[in-house]
N, C-alpha and C positions, 0 to 999 in steps of 0.2 A: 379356934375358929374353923369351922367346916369350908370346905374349898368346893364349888362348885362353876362353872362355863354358863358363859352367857352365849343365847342365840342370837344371829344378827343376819342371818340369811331369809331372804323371803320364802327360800323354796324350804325351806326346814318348820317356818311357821304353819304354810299350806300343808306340808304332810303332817304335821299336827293335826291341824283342823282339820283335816278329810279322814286319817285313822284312826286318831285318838280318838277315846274316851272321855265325856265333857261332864262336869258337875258343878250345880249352878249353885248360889249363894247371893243375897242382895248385896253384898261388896263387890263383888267378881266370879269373874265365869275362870274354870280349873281347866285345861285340856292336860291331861296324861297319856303317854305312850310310848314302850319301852323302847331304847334303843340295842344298838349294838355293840357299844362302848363299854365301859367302866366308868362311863362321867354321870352325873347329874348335870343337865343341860336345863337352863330358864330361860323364859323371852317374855316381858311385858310388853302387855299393849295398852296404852292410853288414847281415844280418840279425844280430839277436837273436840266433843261434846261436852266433857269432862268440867273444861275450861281451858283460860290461858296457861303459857308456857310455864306459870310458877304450879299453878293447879298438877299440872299432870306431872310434874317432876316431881311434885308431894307424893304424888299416889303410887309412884315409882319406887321410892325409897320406902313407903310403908309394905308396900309388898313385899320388896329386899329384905325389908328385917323382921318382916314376920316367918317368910320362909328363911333366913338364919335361924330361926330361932325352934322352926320345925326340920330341920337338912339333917340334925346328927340320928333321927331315926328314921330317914329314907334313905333306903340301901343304893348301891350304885346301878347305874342300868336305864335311866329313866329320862325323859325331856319331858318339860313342865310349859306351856305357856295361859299365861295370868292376863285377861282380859280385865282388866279397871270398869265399874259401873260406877254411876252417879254417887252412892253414897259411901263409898270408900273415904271421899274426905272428911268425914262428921264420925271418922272412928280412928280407935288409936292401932299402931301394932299390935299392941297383946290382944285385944278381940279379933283383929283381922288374924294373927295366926293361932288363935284358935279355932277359928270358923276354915280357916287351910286344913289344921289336921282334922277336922269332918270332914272335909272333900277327899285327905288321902287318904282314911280310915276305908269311906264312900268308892275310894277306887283300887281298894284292896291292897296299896305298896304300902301304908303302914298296918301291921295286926293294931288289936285294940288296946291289948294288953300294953304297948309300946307307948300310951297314951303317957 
C-alpha cells in the first residue's frame, strides 16, 4: 500500500487554490502543486451541496481509493486537493480513478507511458 499525508490546514488548502494548477472533470475539480517535501500531501473537499453527512463521506472514501489506486505512479513532491462535484456519487472508484489519472497525465506528474 502506498503511504501518502492528508492535508488539514486551511492555509495549505488556500495556497493550493491560489498557485496550483486546476483540472476540471464532472466528478471533481484536481488542484496540483509541487511541494517542498518528499510527501504526497491530499486534502478533499465536500460541500454541503453534495448532500448530507453520509453523502459526502461517500465521496470522501471514493476519492481515497481512487487516488490509492493511482499514488504508486505519482512521484514524491506534490499536494493534491480533490474538490467533490455533484456527480461523483452515481460513479464507482474505478471510473473516478481513471478520470484522476487524466487529470495527472493533464498536469504533467504522471508521463503517459506510466498509464
Amino acid at each position: 500500500m502506498y503511504c501518502f499525508k492528508k492535508l488539514k490546514l486551511n492555509k495549505d488548502f488556500r495556497r493550493i487554490y491560489g498557485r496550483g494548477r486546476s483540472f476540471v472533470n464532472p466528478a471533481f475539480v484536481t488542484y496540483v502543486l509541487k511541494n517542498r517535501s518528499d510527501d504526497i500531501r491530499i486534502g478533499i473537499t465536500v460541500s454541503k451541496k453534495i448532500g448530507g453527512a453520509v453523502s459526502r463521506n461517500r465521496a470522501k472514501r471514493i476519492i481515497t481509493a481512487a487516488f490509492r489506486e493511482c499514488a504508486h505512479h505519482i512521484p514524491s513532491g506534490y499536494d493534491f486537493v480533490f474538490v467533490a462535484r455533484t456527480r461523483i456519487l452515481n460513479s464507482k472508484s474505478q471510473s473516478i480513478a481513471a478520470d484522476m489519472m487524466k487529470n495527472l497525465v493533464a498536469a504533467e506528474v504522471v508521463k503517459k507511458s506510466d498509464e
